[in-house]
PyMOL Python script that loads the backbone (N, CA, C, O; Angstrom):
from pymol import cmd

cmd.read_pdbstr("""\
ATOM      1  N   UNK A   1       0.838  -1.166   0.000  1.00  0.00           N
ATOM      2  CA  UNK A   1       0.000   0.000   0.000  1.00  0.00           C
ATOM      3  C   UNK A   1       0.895   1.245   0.000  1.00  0.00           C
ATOM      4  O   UNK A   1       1.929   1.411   0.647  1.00  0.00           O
ATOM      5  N   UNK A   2       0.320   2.054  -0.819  1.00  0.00           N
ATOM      6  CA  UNK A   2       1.266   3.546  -0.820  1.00  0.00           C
ATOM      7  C   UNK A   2       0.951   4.376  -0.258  1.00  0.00           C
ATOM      8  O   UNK A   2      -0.252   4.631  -0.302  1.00  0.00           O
ATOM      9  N   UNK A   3       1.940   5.341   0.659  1.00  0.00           N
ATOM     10  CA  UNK A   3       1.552   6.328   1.447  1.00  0.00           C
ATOM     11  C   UNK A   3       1.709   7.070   0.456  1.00  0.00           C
ATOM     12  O   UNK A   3       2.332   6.748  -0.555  1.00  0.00           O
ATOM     13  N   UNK A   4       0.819   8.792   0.768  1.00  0.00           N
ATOM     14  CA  UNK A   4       0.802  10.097   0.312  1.00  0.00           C
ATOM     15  C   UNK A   4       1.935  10.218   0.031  1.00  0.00           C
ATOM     16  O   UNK A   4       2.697   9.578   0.755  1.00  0.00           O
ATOM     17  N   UNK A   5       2.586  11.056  -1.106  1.00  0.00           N
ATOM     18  CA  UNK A   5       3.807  11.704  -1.227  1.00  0.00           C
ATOM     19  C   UNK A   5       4.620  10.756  -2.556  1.00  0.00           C
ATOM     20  O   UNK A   5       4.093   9.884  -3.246  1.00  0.00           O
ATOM     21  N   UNK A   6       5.772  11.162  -2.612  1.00  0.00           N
ATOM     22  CA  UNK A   6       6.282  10.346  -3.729  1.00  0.00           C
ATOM     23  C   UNK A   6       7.363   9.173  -3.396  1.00  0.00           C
ATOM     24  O   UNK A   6       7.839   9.000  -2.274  1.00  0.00           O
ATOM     25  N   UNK A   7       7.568   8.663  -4.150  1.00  0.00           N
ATOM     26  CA  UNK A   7       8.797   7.662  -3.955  1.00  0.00           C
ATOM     27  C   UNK A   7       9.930   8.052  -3.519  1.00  0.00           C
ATOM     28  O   UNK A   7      10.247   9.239  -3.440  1.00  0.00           O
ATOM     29  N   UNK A   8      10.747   6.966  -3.148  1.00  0.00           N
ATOM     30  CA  UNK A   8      12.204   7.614  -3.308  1.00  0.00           C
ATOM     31  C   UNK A   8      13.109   7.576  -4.411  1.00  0.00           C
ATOM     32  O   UNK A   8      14.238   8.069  -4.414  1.00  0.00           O
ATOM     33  N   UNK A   9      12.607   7.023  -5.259  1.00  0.00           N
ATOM     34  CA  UNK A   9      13.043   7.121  -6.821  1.00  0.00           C
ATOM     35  C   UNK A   9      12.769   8.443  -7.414  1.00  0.00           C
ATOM     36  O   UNK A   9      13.538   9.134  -8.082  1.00  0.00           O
ATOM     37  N   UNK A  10      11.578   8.682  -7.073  1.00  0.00           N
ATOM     38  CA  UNK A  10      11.010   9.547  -8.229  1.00  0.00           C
ATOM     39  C   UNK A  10      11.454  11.029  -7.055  1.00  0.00           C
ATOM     40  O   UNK A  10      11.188  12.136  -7.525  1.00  0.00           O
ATOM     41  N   UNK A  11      11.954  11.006  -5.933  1.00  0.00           N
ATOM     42  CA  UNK A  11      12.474  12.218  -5.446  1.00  0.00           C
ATOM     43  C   UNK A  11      14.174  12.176  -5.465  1.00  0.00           C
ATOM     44  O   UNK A  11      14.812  13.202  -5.228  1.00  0.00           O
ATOM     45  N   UNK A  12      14.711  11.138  -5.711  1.00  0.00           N
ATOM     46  CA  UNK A  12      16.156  11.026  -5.941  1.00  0.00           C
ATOM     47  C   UNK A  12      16.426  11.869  -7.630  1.00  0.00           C
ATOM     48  O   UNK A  12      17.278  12.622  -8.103  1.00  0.00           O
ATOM     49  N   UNK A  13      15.369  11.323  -8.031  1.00  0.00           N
ATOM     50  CA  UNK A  13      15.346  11.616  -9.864  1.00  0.00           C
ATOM     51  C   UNK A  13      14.947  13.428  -9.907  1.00  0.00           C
ATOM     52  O   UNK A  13      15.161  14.224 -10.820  1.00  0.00           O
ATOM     53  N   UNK A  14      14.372  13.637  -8.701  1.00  0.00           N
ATOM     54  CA  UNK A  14      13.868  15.505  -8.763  1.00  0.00           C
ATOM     55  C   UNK A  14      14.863  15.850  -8.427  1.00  0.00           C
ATOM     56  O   UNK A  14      15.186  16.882  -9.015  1.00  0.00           O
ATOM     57  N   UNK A  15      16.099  15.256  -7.235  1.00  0.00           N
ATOM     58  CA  UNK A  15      17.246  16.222  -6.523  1.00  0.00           C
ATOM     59  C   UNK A  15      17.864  15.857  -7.200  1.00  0.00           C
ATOM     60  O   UNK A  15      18.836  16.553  -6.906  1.00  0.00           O
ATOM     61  N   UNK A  16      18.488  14.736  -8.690  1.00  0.00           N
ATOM     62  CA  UNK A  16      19.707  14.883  -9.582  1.00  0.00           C
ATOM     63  C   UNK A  16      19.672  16.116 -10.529  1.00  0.00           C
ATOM     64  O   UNK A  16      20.503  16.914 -10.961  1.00  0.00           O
ATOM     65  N   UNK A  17      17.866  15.840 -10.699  1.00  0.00           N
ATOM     66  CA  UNK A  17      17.977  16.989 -12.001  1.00  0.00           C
ATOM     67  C   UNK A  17      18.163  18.243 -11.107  1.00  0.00           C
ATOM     68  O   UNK A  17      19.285  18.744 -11.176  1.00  0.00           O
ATOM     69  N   UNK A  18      17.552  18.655 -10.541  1.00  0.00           N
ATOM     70  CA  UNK A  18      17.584  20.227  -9.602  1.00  0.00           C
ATOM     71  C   UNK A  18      19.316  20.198 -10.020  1.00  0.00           C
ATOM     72  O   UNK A  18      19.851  20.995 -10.790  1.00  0.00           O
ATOM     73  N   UNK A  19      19.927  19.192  -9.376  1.00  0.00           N
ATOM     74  CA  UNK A  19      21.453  18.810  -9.499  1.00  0.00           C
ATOM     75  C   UNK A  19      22.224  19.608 -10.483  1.00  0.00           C
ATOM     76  O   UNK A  19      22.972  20.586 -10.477  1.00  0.00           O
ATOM     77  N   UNK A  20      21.730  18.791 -11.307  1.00  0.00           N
ATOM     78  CA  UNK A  20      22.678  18.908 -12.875  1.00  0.00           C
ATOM     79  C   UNK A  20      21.926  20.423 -13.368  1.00  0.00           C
ATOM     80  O   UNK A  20      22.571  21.446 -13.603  1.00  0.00           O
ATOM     81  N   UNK A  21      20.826  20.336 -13.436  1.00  0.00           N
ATOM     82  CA  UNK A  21      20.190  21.556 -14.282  1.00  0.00           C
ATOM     83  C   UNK A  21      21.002  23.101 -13.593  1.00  0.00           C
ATOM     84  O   UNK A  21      21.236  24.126 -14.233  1.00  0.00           O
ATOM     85  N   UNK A  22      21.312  22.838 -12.098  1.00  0.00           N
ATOM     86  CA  UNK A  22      21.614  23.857 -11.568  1.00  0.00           C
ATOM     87  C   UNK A  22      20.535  25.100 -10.848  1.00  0.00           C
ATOM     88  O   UNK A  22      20.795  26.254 -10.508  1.00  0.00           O
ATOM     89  N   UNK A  23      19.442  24.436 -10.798  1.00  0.00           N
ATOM     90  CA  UNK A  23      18.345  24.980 -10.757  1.00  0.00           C
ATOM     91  C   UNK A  23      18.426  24.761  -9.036  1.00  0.00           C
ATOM     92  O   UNK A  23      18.492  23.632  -8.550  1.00  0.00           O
ATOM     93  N   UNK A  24      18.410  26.097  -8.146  1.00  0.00           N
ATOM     94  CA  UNK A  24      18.415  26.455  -6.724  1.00  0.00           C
ATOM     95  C   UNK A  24      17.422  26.315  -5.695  1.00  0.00           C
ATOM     96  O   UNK A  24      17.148  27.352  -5.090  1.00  0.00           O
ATOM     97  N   UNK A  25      16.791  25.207  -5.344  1.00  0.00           N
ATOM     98  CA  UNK A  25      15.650  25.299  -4.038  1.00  0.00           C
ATOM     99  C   UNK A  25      15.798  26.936  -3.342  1.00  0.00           C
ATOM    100  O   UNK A  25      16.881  27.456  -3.073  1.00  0.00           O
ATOM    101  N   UNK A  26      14.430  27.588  -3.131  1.00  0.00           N
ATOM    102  CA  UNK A  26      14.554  28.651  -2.598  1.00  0.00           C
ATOM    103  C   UNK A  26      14.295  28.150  -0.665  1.00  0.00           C
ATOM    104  O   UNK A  26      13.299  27.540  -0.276  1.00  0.00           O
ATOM    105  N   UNK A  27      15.219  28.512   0.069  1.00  0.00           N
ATOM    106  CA  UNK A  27      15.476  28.774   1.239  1.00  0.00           C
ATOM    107  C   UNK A  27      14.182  29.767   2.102  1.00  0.00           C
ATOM    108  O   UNK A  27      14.077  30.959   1.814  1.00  0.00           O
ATOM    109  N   UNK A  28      13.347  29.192   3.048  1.00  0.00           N
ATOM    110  CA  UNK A  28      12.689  30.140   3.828  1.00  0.00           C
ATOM    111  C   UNK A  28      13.307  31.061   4.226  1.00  0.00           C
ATOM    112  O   UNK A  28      13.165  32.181   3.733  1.00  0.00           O
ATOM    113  N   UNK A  29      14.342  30.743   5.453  1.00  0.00           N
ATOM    114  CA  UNK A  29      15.126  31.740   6.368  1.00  0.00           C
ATOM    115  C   UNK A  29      16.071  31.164   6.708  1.00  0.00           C
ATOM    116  O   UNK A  29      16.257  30.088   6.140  1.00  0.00           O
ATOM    117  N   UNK A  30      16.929  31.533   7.604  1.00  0.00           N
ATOM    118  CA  UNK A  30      18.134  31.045   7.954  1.00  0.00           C
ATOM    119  C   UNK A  30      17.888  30.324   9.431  1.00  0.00           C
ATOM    120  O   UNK A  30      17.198  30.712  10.374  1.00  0.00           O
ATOM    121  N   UNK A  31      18.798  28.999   9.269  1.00  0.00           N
ATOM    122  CA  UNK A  31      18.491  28.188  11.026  1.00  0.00           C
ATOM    123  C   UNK A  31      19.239  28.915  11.888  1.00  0.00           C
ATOM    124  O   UNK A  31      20.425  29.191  11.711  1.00  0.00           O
ATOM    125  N   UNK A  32      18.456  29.291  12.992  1.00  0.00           N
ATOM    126  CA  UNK A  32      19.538  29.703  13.804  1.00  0.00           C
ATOM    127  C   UNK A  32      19.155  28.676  15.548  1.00  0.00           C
ATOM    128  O   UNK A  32      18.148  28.439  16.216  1.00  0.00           O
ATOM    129  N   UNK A  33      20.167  28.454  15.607  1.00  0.00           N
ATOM    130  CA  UNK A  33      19.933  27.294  17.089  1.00  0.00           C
ATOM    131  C   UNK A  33      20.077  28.332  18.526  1.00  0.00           C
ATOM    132  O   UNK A  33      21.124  28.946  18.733  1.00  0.00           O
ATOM    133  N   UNK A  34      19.172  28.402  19.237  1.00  0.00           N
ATOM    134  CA  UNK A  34      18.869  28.796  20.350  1.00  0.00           C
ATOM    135  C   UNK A  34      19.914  28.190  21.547  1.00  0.00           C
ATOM    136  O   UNK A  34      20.019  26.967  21.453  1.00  0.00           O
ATOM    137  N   UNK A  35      20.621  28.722  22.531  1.00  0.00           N
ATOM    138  CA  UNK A  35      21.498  28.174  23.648  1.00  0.00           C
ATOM    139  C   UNK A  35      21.216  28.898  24.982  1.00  0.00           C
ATOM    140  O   UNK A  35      20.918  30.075  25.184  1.00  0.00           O
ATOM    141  N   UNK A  36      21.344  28.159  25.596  1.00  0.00           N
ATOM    142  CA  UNK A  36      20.935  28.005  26.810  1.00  0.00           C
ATOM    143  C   UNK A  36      21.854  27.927  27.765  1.00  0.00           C
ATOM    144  O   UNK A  36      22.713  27.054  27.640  1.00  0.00           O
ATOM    145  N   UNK A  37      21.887  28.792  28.905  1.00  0.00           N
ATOM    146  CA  UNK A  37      23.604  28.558  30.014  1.00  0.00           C
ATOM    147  C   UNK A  37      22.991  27.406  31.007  1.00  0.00           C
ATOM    148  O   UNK A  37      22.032  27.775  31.685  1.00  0.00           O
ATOM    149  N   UNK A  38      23.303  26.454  31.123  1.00  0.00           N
ATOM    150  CA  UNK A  38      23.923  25.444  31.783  1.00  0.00           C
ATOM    151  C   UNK A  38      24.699  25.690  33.258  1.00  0.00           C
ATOM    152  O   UNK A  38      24.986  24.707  33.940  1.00  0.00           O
ATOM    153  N   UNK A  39      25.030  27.074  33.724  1.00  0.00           N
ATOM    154  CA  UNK A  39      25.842  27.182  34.562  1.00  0.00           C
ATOM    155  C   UNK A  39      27.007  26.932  34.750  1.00  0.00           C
ATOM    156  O   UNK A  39      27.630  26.449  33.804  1.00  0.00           O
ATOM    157  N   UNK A  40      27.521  27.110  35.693  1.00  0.00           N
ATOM    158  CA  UNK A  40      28.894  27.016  36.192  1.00  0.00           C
ATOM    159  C   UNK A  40      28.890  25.669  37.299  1.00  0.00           C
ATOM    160  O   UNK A  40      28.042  25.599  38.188  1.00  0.00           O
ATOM    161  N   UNK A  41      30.101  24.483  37.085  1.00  0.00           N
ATOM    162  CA  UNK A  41      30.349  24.284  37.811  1.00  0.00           C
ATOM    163  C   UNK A  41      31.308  24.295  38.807  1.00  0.00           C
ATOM    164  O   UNK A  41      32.317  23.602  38.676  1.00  0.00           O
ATOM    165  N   UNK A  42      31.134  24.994  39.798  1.00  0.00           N
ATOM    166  CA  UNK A  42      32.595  25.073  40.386  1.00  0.00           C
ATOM    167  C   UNK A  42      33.645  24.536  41.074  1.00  0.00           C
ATOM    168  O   UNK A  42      34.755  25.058  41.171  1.00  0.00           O
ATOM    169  N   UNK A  43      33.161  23.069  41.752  1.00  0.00           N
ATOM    170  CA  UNK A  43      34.273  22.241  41.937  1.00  0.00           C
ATOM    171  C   UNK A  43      34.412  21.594  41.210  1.00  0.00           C
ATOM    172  O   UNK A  43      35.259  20.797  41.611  1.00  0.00           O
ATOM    173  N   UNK A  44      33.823  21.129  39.369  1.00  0.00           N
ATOM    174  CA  UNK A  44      34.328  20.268  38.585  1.00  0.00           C
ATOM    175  C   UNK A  44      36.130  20.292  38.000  1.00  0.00           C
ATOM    176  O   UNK A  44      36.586  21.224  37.338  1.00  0.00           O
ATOM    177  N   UNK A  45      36.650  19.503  38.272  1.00  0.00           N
ATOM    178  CA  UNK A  45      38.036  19.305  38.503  1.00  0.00           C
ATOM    179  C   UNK A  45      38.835  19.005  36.607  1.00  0.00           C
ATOM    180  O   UNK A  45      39.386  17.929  36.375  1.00  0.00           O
ATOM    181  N   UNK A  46      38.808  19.331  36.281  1.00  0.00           N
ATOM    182  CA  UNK A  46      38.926  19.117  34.685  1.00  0.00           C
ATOM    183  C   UNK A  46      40.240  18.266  34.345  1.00  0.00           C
ATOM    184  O   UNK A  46      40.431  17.941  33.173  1.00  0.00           O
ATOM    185  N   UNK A  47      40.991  17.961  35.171  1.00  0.00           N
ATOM    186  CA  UNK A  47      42.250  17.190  34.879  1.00  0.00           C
ATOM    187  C   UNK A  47      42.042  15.615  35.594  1.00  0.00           C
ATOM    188  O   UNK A  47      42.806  14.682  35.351  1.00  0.00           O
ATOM    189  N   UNK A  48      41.199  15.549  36.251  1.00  0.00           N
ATOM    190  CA  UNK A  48      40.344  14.420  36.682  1.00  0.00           C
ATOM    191  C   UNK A  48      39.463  14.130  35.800  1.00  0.00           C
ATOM    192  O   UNK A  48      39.477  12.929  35.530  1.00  0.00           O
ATOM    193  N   UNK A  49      38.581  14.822  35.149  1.00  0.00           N
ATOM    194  CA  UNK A  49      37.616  14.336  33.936  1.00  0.00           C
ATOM    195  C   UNK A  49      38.456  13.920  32.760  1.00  0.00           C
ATOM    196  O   UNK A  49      38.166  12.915  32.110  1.00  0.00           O
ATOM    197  N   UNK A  50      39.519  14.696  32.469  1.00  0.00           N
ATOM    198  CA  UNK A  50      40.320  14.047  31.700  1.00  0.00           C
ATOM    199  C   UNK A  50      41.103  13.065  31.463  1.00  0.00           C
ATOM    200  O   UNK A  50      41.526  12.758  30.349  1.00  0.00           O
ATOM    201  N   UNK A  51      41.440  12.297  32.906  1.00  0.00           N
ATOM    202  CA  UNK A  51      42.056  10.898  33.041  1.00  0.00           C
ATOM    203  C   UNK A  51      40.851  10.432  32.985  1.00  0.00           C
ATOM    204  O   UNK A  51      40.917   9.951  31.853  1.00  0.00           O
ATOM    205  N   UNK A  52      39.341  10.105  33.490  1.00  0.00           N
ATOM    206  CA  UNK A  52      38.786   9.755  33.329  1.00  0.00           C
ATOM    207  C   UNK A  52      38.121   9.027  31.878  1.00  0.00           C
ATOM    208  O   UNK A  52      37.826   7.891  31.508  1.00  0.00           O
ATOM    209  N   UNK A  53      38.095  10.142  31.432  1.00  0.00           N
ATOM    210  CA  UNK A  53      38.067   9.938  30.007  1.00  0.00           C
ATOM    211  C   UNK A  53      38.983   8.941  28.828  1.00  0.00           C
ATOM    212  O   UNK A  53      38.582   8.359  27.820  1.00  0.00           O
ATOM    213  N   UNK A  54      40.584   9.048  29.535  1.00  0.00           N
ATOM    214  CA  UNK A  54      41.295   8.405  28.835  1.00  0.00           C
ATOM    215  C   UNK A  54      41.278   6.818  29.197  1.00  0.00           C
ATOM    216  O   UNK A  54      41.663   5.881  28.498  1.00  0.00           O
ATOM    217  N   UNK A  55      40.686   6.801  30.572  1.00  0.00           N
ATOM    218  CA  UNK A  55      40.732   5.244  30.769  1.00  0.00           C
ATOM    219  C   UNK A  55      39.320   4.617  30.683  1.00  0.00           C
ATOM    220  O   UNK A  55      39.280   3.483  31.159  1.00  0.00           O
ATOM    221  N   UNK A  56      38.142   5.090  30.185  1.00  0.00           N
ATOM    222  CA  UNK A  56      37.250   4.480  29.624  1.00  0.00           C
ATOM    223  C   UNK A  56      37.381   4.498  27.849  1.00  0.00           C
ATOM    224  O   UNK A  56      36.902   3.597  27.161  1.00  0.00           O
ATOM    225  N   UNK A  57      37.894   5.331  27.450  1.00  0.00           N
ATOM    226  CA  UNK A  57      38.265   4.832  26.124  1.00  0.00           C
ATOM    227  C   UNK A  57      39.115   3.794  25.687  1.00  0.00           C
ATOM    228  O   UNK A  57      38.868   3.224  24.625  1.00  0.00           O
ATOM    229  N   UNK A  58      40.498   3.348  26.670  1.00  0.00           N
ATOM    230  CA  UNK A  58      41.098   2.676  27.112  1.00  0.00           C
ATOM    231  C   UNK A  58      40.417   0.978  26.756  1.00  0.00           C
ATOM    232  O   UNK A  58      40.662   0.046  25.990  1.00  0.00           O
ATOM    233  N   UNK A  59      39.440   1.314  27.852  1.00  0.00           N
ATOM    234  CA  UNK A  59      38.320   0.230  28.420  1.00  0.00           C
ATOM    235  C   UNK A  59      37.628  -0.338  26.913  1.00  0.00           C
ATOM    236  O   UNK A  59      37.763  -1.540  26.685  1.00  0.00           O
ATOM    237  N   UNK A  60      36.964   0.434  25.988  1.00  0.00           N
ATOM    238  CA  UNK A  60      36.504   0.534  25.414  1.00  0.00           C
ATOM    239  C   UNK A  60      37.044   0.262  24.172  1.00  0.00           C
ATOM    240  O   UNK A  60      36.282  -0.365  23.437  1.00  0.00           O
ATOM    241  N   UNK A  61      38.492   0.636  23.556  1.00  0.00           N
ATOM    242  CA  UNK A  61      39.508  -0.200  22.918  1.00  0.00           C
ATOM    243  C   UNK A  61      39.345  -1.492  23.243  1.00  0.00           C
ATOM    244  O   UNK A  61      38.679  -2.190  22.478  1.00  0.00           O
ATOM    245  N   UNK A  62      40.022  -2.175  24.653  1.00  0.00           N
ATOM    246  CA  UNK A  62      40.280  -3.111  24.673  1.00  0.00           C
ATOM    247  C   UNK A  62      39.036  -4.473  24.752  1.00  0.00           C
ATOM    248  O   UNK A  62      39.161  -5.698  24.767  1.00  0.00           O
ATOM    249  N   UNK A  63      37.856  -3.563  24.791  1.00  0.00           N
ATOM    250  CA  UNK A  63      36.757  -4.358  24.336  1.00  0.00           C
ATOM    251  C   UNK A  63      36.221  -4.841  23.412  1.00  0.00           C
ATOM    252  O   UNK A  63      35.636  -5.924  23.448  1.00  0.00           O
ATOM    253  N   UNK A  64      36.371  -3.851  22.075  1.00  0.00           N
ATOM    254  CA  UNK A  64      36.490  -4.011  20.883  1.00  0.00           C
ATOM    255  C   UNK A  64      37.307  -5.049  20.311  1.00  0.00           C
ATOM    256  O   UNK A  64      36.926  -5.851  19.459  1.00  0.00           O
ATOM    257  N   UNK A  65      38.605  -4.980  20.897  1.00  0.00           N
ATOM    258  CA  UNK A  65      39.482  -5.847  20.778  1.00  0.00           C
ATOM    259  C   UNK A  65      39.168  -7.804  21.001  1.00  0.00           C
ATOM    260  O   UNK A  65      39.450  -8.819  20.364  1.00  0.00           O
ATOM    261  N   UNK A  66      38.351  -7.429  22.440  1.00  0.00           N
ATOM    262  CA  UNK A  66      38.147  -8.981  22.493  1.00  0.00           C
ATOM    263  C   UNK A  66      37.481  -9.445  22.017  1.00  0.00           C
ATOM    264  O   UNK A  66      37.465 -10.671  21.911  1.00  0.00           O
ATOM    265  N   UNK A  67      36.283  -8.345  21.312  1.00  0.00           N
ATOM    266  CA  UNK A  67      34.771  -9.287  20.167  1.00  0.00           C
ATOM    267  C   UNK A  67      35.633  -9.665  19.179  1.00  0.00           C
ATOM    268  O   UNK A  67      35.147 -10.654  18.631  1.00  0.00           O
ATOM    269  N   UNK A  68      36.859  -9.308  18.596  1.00  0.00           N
ATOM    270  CA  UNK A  68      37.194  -9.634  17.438  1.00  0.00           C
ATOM    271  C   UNK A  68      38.270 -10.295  17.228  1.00  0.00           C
ATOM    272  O   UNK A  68      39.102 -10.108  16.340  1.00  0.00           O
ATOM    273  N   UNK A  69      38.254 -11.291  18.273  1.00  0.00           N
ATOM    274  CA  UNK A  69      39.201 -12.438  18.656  1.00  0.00           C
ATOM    275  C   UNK A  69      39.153 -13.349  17.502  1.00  0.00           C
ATOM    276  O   UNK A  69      39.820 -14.384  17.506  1.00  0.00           O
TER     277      UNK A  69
END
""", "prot")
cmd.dss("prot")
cmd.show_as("cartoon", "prot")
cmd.util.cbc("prot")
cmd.orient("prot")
């Protein structure tokens, strides 16, 4: 059964030609992403998160490693 809308053939075949023809989709507006402060933390220790980090990747190597024994 076919849903509303078109294929993915027949929309692969609209974005080659747009493609080749050179012919430009017109753009609404521009994205702009909204951010938000998060705060400060102030006893987070950053040279501790960073060993941290290196020995679960570590972990995570050597796991990889053993599926592919």
């Amino acid at each position: 059964m076919r849903e509303r809308g078109i294929s993915f053939k027949e929309a692969f075949n609209q974005a080659a030609r747009r493609g080749l023809t050179g012919e430009k989709r017109q753009r609404n507006k521009r994205f702009v992403q909204k951010t938000f402060s998060l705060g400060q933390v102030e006893d987070l220790r950053w040279d501790k998160t960073l060993g941290i980090d290196e020995v679960m990747e570590d972990e995570e190597l050597t796991r990889k490693l053993a599926l592919n024994k």
